[in-house]
N, C-alpha and C positions, 0 to 999 in steps of 0.2 A: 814403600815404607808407609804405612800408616800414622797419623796426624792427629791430633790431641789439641785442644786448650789447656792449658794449666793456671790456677792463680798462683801468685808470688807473692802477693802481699795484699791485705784487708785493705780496701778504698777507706778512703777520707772523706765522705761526702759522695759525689758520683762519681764513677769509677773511672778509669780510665784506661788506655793502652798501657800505659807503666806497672798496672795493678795484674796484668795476663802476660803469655805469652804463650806460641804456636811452636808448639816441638813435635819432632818423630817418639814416635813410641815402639816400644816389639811387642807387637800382641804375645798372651797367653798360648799355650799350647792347648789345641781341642781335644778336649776331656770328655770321659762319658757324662752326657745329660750336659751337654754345652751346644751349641750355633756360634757361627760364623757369619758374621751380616757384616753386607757393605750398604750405609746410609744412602740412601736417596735423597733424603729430606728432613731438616732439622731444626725444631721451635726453639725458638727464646721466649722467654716469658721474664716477665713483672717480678714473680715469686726468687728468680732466680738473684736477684741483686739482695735478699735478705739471705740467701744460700752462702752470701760473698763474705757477713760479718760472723763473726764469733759468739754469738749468744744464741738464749734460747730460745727454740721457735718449733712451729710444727712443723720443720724438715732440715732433716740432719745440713751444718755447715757443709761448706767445701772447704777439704783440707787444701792447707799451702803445699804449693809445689807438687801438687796431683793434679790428672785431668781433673776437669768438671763432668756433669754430666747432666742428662736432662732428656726430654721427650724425641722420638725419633722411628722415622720409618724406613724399614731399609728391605735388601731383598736377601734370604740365606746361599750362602756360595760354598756354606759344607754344615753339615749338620753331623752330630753323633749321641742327637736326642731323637726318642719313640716320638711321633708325631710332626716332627718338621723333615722336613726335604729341601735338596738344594733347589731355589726359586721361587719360593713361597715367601709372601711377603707378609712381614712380621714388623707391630709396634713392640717398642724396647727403653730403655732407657739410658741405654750408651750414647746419647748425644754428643754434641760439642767435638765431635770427631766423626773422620770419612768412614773408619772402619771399629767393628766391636766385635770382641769374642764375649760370648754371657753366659749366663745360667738359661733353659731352656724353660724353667720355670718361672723365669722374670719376665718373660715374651708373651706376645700374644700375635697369635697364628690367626691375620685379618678373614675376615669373612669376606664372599662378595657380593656385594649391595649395590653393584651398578652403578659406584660411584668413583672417581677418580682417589687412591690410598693417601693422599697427603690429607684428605676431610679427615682422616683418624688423628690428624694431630690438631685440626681447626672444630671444624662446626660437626664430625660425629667424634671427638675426643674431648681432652681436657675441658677446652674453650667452651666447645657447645654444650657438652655435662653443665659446669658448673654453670651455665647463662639458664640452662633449664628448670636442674632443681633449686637451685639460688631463688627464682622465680618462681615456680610452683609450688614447692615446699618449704623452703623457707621461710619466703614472704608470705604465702598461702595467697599469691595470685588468683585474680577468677575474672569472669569478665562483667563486664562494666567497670571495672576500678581502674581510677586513673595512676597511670605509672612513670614514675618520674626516672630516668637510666643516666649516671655521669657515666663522660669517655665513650659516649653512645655511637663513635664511627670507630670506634677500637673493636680488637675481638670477643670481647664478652659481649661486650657494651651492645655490637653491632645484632648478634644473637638474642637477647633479649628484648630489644625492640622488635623484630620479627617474628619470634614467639608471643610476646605479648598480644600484637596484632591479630595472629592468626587465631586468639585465644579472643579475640574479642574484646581487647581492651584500649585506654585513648594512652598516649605513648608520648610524654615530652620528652626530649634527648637534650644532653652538652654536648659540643664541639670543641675543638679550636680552629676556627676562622670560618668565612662563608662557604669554603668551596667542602667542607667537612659536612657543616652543616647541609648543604643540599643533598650529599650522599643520606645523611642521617633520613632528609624526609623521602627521597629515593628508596628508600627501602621501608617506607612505612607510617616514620613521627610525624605526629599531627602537629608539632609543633619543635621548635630546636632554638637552642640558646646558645649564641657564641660567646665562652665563656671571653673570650680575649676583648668583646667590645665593651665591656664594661661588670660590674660588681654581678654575681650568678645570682646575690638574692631579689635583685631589683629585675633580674631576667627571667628568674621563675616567676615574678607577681606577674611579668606581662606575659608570657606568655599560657598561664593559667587565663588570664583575663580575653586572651587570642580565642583559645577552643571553650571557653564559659563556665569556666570549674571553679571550686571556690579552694581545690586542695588537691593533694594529693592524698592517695592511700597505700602507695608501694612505693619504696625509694631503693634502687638497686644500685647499691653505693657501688663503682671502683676506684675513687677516686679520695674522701675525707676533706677534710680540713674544710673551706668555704662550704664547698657543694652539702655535707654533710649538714652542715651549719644552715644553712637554706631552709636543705628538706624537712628536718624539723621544725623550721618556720614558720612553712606552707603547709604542712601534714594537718588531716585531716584527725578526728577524733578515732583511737584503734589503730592507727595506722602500724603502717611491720616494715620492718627497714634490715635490707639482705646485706651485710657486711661480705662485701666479695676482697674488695680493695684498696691498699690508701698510696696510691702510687704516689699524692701529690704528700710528699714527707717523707718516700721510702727513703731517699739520700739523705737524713738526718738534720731535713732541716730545721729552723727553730719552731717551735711548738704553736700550734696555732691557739688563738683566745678565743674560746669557742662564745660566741652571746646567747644562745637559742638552746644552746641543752637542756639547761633545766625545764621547758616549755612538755620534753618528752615523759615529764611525771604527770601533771595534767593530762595530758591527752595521750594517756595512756599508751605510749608507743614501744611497739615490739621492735627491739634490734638483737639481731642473729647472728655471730659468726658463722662462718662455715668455710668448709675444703670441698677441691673436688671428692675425695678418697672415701667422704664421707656417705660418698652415694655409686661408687665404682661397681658393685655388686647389681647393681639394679641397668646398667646401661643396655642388657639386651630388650628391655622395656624401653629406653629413651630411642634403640633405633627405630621400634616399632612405630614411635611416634613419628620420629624426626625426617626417616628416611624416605617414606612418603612424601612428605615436604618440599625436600631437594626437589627428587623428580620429579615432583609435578611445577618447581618454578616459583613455590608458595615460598618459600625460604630460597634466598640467592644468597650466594659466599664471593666474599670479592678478599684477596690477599694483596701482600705487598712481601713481595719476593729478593731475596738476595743472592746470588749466584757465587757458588763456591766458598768451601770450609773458612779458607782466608778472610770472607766476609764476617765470618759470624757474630766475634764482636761488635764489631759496626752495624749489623744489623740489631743486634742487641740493645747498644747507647741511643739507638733510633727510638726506642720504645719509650726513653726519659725526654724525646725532642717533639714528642708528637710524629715521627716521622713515618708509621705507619696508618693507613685505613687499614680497616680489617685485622684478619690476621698477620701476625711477621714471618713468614717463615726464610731458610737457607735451603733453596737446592744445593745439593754437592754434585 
């Protein structure tokens, strides 16, 4: 019998076990121009806790007392769509569950790039998309400009320092705690600020003053609230600032007093929302870049993994505890 998450009731704040629950479900009957997939492997993401309330947003709520759903890789065990076959390994969006019947037109039939299929859901998917063009397009990244990345040992976070690098640029990162932080320069930043040792905007003056900079010019937000409030501090004149994230507030908490905004009329600073979705058309481009990268060791991926469906929420509320490096993901 196949297994599901459901929500029960909108969180108050950060969510909890009381707000989900793990039920059997009976799959759909396979239809013409449907797949049969059994999950492999299954993200949580940030985005997904704004999926949990009832208001507007760029992506539809999740109904009470339905599965949820979300990004996922899995392998097909019967098809009766033109182009997939049983064994073919296909991203999807049946997450939050071992097993999915879909549409054949929702899927996407992995190519192979020499790389191990769960990177479709980390550093060649969602994650590494939106660390790239958030970067490059957004911000209108280049090199020499210095780049400022919060949440910089998390999954965007950790992509964006890497690409920055490899693009030629100086790279400060946030953490939470020292052992984050060395990962952070592990992989590249010239420079990392623990945000837990003390206030982030007294951490970005020192360590712009570490590598000899008088500012920044890219600030790849996923985070808000202080950090946000900083980078405007430190931003240099033109500066372009990549709204990825505001994790620190997604749970509703009180509104932050921002001191430093108004500084972004003056010194003219570009801020950009953006989605991944906004650039999904273009990814056989980002693997051309990216995928090189992997293999040759220029880009490393490091994940924090949860083992089986049961976890999933808990791997989930880990993403509000700092509890992952890297990527999160659920083997099933």
């Amino acid at each position: 019998m196949a297994k599901a998450w459901h929500l029960m009731k909108r969180p108050q704040g950060k969510p909890t076990h009381d707000d989900v629950t793990l039920k059997d479900i009976d799959l759909p009957a396979l239809e013409d121009g449907m797949i049969h997939v059994k999950n492999d492997w299954i993200s949580v993401d940030p985005y997904m806790r704004v999926r949990m309330d009832d208001q507007e947003s760029y992506f539809e709520s999740f109904q009470l007392e339905k599965p949820m759903d979300g990004g996922a890789v899995g392998t097909v065990v019967a098809s009766k769509a033109d182009g997939f076959e049983e064994g073919d390994k296909v991203l999807h969006f049946g997450g939050w569950r071992d097993e999915a019947v879909v549409q054949a037109k929702t899927a996407q039939k992995l190519p192979d790039l020499g790389v191990d299929y769960f990177h479709f859901l980390s550093t060649l998917g969602l994650t590494g998309g939106t660390a790239w063009f958030g970067l490059m397009d957004v911000a209108s990244a280049k090199e020499g400009d210095v780049v400022f990345v919060s949440a910089a040992a998390g999954a965007v976070g950790s992509m964006v320092v890497q690409f920055a690098k490899a693009k030629g640029m100086t790279v400060i990162g946030s953490a939470g705690g020292a052992d984050k932080c060395d990962y952070v320069k592990s992989i590249g930043a010239d420079a990392c600020i623990d945000y837990k040792a003390g206030p982030i905007i007294k951490g970005l003056h020192k360590a712009l003053q570490e590598i000899g900079e008088k500012g920044i010019d890219v600030y790849f937000d996923n985070v808000g609230r202080d950090h946000l409030d900083a980078a405007i501090a430190h931003a240099k004149q033109n500066a372009r600032i990549a709204m990825c994230g505001f994790i620190d507030g997604i749970n509703g908490e009180v509104a932050y007093p921002f001191k430093y905004l108004a500084l972004a009329i003056g010194k003219r600073i570009r801020m950009e929302g953006f989605i991944f979705t906004d650039f999904q058309a273009r990814m056989p481009e980002f693997y051309q870049e990216v995928v090189p990268m992997m293999l040759s060791g220029k880009v490393t991926t490091r994940e924090t993994v949860h083992e089986g469906i049961e976890s999933t929420f808990d791997a989930f509320l880990g993403l509000f505890e700092g509890a992952n490096t890297g990527k999160m993901l659920v083997k099933i």
